[in-house]
N, C-alpha and C positions, 0 to 999 in steps of 0.2 A: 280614297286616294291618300287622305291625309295618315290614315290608319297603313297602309304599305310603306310609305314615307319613313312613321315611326318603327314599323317594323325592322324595316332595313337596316337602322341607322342602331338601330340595338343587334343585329346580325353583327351590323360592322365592328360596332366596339368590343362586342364578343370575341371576333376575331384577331382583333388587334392587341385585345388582352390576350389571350393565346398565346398570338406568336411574342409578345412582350415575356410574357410568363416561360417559354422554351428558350429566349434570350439568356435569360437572367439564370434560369439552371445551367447551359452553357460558361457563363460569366462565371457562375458560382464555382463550378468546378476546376475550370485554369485559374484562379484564386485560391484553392484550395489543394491544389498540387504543387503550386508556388509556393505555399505558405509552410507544406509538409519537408519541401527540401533545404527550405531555411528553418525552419526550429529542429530539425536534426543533427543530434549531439549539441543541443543546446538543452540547458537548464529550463525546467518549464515555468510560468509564472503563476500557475493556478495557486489561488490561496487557499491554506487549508483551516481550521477552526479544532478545537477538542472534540466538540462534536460528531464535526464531520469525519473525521481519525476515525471514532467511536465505531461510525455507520459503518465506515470500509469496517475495521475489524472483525464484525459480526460475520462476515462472511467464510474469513478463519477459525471460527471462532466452532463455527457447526463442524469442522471436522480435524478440530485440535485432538493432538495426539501427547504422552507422558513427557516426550525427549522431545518434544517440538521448544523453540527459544521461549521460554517465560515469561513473566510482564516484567519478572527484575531486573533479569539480563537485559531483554529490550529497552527498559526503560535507562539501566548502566551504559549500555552506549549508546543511548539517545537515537536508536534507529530508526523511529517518526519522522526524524530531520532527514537521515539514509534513503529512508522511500522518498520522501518529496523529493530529495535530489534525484533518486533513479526515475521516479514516475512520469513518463513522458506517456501512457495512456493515452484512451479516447475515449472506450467505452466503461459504464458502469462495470462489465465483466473483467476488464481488463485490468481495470484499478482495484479491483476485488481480487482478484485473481495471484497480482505479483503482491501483494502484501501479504498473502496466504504463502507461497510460496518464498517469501525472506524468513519468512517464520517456521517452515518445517525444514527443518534438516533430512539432508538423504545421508544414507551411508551405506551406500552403494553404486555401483556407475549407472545402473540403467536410465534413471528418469536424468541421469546430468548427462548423459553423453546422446539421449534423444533431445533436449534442451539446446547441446550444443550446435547440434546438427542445423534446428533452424535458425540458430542465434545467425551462426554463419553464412548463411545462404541470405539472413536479412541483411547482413554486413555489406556482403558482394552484390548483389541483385538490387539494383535502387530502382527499377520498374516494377518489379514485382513489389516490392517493400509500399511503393506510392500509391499502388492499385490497394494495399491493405488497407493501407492508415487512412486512405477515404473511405471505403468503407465501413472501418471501424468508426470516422468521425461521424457517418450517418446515420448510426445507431445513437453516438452521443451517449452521456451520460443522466440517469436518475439526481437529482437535488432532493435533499433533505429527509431522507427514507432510506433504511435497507432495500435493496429489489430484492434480493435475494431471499431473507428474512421472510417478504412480506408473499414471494412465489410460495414460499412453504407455510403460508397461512389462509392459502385461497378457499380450505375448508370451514372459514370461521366468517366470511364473506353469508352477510344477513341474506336468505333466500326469499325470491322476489318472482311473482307471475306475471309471465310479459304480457299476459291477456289484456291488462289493465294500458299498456301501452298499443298496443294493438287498437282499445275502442277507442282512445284518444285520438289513434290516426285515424281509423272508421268515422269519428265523427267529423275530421278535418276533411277527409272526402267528400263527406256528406255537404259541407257547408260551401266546395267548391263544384259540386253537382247543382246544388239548389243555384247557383249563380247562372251556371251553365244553361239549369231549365227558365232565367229570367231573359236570357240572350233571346231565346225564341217565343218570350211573351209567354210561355206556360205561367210564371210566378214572376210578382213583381221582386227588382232586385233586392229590397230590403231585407227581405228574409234570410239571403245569403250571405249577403255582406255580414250582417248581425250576428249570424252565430259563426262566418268565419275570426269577424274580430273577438267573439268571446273564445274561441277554441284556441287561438293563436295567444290571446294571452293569459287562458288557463295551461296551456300547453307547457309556455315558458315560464310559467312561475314552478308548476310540478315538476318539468326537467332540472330547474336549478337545487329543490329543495334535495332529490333523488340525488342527483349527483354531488351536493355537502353530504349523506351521507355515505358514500362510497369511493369517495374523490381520492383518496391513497391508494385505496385498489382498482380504479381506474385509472390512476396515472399508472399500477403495473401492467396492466392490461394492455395501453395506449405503448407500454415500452415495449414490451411481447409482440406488439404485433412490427415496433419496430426493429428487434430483434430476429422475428423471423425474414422481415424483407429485407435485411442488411445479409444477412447469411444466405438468403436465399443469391444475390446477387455475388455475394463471396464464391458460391461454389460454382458460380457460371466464368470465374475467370481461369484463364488457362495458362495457368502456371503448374505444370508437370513435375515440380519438384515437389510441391503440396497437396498433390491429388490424392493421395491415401488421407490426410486429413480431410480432403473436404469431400470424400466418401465419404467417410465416418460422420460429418455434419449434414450432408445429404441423405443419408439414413435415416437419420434424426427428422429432418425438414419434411419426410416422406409424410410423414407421423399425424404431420401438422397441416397437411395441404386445408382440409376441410374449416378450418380456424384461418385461413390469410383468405379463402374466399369472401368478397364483399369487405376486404377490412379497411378499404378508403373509410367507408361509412362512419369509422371510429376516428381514425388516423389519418394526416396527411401524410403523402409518400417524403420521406424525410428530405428526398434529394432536390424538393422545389423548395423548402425552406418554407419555416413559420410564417405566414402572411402574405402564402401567396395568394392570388387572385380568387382558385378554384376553393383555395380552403377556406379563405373568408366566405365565402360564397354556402359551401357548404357547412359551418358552422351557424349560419344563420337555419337553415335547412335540419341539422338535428335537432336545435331548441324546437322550433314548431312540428318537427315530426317524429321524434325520439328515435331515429333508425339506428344511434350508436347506443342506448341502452338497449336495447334489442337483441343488437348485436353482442352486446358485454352480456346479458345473461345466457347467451347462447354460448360465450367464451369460456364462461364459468363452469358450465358444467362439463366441457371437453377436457380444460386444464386439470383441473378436480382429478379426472383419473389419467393423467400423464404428468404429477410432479416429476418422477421419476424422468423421462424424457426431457424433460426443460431443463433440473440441472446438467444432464450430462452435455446438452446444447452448452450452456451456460460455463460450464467447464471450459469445454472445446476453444469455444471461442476466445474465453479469457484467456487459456492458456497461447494462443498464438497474437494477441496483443501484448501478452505481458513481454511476451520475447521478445517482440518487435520493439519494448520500451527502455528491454535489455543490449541489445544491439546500439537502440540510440545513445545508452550510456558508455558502452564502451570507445563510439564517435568523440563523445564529451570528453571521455578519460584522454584521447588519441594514440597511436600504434604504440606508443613508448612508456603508456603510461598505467597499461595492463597485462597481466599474463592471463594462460589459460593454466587450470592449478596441476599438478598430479598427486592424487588424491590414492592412498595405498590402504586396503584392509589388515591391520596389522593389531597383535595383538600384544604389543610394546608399543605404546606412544613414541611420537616425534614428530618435532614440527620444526621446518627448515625456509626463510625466508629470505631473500636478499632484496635490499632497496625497495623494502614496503612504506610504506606512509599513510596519513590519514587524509581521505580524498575528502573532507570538510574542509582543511587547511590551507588558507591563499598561498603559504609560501612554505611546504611542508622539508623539513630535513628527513631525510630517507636514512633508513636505520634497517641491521640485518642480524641475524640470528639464525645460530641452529642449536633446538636445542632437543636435546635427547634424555636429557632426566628435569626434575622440578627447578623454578628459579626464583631467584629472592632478588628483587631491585632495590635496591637503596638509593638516596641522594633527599636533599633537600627540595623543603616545595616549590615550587612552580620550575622546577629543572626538569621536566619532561614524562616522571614515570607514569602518569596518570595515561598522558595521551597513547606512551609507546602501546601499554597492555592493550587500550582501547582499539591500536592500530591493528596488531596481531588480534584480537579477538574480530575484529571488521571482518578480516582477512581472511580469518577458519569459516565465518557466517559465507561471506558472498561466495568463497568457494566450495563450501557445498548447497550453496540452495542457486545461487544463478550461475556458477561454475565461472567465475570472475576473479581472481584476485589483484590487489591492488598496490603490484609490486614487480618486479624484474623477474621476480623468480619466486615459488610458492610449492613448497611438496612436502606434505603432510600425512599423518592416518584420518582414518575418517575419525569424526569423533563426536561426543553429545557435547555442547560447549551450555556454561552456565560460568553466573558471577555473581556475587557477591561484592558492591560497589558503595553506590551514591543511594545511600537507605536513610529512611527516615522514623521518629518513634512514632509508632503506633497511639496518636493521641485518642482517637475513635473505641480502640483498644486496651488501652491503660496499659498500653507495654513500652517499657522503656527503651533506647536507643540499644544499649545490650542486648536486651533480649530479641529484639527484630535481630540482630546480628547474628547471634547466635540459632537462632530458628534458620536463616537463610543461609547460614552454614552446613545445620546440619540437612538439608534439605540436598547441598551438593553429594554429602558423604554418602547418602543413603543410593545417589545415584552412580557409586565405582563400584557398586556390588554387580554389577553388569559388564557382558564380556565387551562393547566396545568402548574403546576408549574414553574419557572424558577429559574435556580439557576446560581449565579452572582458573578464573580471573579473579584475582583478591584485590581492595584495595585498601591498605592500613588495618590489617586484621585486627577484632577485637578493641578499636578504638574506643570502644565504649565502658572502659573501665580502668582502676587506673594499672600505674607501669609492673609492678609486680606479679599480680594475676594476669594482666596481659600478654607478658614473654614467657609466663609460666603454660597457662592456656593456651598461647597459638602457637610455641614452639610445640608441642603433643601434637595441634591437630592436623597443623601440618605436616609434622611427621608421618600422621597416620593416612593424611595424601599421599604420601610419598610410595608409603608400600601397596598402595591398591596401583592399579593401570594407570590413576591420572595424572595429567600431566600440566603441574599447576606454574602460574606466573603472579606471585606476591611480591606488592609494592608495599615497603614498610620502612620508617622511621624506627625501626630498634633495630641496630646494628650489632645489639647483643644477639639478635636471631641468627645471622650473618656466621656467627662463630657456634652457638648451637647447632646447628643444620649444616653445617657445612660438608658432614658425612653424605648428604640426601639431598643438597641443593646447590646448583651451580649459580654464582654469586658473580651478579654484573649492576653499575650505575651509572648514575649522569652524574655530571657535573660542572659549576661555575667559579666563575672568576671575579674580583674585587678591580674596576679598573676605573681610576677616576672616582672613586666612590660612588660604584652605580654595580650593580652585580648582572653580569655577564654570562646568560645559559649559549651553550652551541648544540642542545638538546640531543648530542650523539653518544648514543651507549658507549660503555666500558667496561672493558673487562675488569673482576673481582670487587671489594665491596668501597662504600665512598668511604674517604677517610676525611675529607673537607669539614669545618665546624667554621659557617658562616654565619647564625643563629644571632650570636652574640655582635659580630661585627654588623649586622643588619638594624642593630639596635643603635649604635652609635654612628651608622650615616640618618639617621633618620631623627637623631637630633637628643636624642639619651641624655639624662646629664653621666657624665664622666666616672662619678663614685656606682652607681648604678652598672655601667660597663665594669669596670676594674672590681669589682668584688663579686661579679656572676662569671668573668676569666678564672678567679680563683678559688672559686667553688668549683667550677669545671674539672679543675687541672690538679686541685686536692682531691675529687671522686674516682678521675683517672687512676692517679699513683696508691691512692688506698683502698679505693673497692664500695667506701660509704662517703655516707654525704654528710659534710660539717655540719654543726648544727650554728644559727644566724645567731 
């Protein structure tokens, strides 16, 4: 009696845990539908580290191409900061996925005007949109490891015979047989008990040591299998404007049926969430009976001969999260504050922008341009020329790789864009700030010997030596920009270039104002070159003595009228 009692009463809380556990998956998901339509077009808060940068990278990294964005370019306009603002991802594919794709330029419409297609549809469609980004969040993301990296290293995965897990569980049977034969008086129970407690905790000390060493690749393994039940339930929703993609991932899944059978064993179903009931329950359950390493050397040797099929899954998937994080960007930008580009195969550069800006800037002054041959900016520091290039160069990037630009209006050639910026000397390499300069210059020049166009971010050419070989040197190399296709935008403090170039460069700047003794940028282009010399007055709000000002005015204005420089 007493023995039914207990029985019962562990039925019950079985039960009770259940439907607790179908509750809380219930729960979880109108919380997480909630949560999708509030952080849309909103900035994401996930923090990122160099590292972590690093890991996403590697997945661009395997199928970097010559004319893809560079690490100088990237690193000149700080595009790491770019992604974190666009990355509103969910899954490991996904955040791998769109930083691959800010980095290859297209130059041509197919892949941006198939991009645009679903951009839009996630724009319009916020049911379809919410049904993704859950299950994109079920998949979840990898910490601290390439997946992708380590999919393409399942051949280096130490080879292991499940036999030896197999007699472990043989012998756990054994020791709850011999209990079994103590129930009916065959053998007294000691003998059961005894070697179920030693099997139970030779079991678990073998599973832990087995899994320190394989634990990286069974976290990919553990992701795989969550990647195939996210996609699997991806291609069961019926959204008819997606169905050709998620053939194409059902194809894929076809592949893989033999691999998701039995793979609770390994993995919880993601959609119950970490701790639930069953998986506590069944993590107890693989320490003593090792059904998921089992399972994982069975995964291993299936994966082994279908890398090829996991990336193209892996692809798939990434590419339709990435877009979905492109969409959420342009919510963020809002209707006014993006265009969609028109992008022209032309084999004369030109690039035509009205009221672009830089979408990093809380309060950005909008600035326009069209320009159709090379430009030289001039003006004084912090007067704007730095950001404008940075804006325009933003601008050529997002509209050929997310078909985005960040402005009223944007119609340009397609083009390889590269810069030459914020470099540093090679102390590693014993090469001086010159020479890195030069080396990253000529790196651009060797790329106009190609029929598309290239367009060319300078910024203070050849600062690294002084002013005579400087205007001597980059008036030449700019000129010899000038005659190939590309079509360059240099920011420079020699004004004597301004009048060199002026055959071969169209001549625009910024400029400020002295008011109150506090100098005054309204950071908006202008036409032809600056004539302003604040330099000196900057010296004397800032507290100069007086003979210091008055004898560097008249050095100035002696080197104007006679061409040299008085001697002190």
């Amino acid at each position: 009696m007493e023995f039914e009692i207990v029985l019962m009463s562990i039925v019950a809380i079985a039960i009770l845990l259940f439907i607790k556990s179908k509750w809380d998956e219930k729960e979880q998901l109108i919380k997480l539908q909630k949560q999708n339509k509030k952080n849309w077009g909103k900035i994401s808060s996930e923090e990122y580290t160099r590292d972590k940068l690093d890991i996403i990278k590697k997945y661009f990294l395997e199928y970097q191409t010559p004319y893809d964005i560079d690490d100088i370019t990237w690193n000149d306009m700080d595009m790491d900061t770019i992604y974190m603002l666009i990355n509103q991802t969910k899954s490991t594919m996904g955040q791998d996925y769109l930083y691959r794709m800010l980095r290859q330029i297209q130059t041509e419409p197919t892949q941006l005007e198939e991009r645009e297609k679903l951009i839009q549809f996630f724009q319009n469609n916020e049911e379809a949109r919410n049904q993704l980004l859950t299950e994109f969040h079920f998949m979840g993301k990898v910490k601290g490891i390439s997946l992708y990296r380590y999919l393409n290293l399942v051949h280096e995965i130490p080879k292991h015979n499940p036999l030896d897990s197999f007699v472990m569980l043989g012998l756990l049977a054994m020791s709850v047989g011999l209990i079994g034969l103590s129930v009916v008086n065959i053998l007294p129970p000691i003998y059961g008990v005894v070697l179920l407690v030693c099997m139970i905790i030779n079991n678990v000390i073998r599973y832990f040591n087995r899994k320190a060493r394989i634990e990286k690749y069974f976290q990919v393994f553990m992701y795989i299998i969550r990647m195939l039940q996210g996609a699997d339930s991806l291609v069961k929703l019926q959204i008819k404007e997606l169905q050709p993609y998620f053939d194409e991932i059902k194809a894929i899944l076809d592949t893989f049926k033999d691999l998701q059978k039995g793979s609770f064993l390994v993995f919880f179903d993601s959609r119950k969430g970490s701790g639930s009931f069953w998986d506590l329950t069944l993590d107890y359950v693989r320490m003593i009976t090792h059904v998921d390493l089992i399972k994982f050397d069975f995964m291993v040797k299936k994966v082994q001969n279908r890398k090829e099929e996991l990336n193209q899954l892996y692809e798939k998937l990434g590419r339709l999260d990435a877009l979905l994080s492109v969409a959420s960007f342009r919510a963020y930008l809002g209707e006014d504050g993006y265009c969609i580009p028109q992008l022209h195969q032309t084999t004369k550069a030109f690039l035509r922008i009205e009221d672009g800006y830089h979408s990093m800037l809380q309060n950005p002054v909008m600035n326009s341009i069209d320009a159709k041959k090379p430009v030289l900016i001039t003006g004084s520091n912090a007067s704007g020329k730095s950001t404008f290039i940075k804006m325009v160069a933003l601008n050529a990037i997002l509209s050929q790789t997310i078909h985005t630009a960040v402005a009223k209006d944007y119609e340009a050639s397609y083009f390889h864009i590269y810069s030459s910026m914020a470099l540093r000397d090679d102390l590693q390499g014993n090469e001086s700030y010159y020479v890195v300069e030069i080396k990253s210059i000529q790196r651009i020049l060797e790329q106009t010997k190609q029929n598309i166009p290239v367009l060319v971010f300078v910024d203070e050419i050849l600062r690294g030596t002084n002013t005579l070989e400087r205007i001597a040197a980059s008036s030449q190399i700019l000129k010899s920009f000038a005659q190939t296709n590309a079509l360059v935008f240099a920011a420079t403090h020699d004004l004597e270039l301004t009048h060199i170039l002026e055959k071969y460069y169209d001549n625009y700047h910024f400029q400020e104002e002295i008011k109150d003794n506090q100098v005054v940028f309204d950071y908006v282009l202008q036409n032809g070159r600056a004539y302003t010399r604040n330099a000196i007055k900057l010296l004397a709000m800032l507290g100069y003595e007086k003979t210091i000002i008055k004898e560097a005015e008249k050095s100035a204005n002696s080197f104007l009228e006679k061409g040299v420089w008085k001697q002190i």
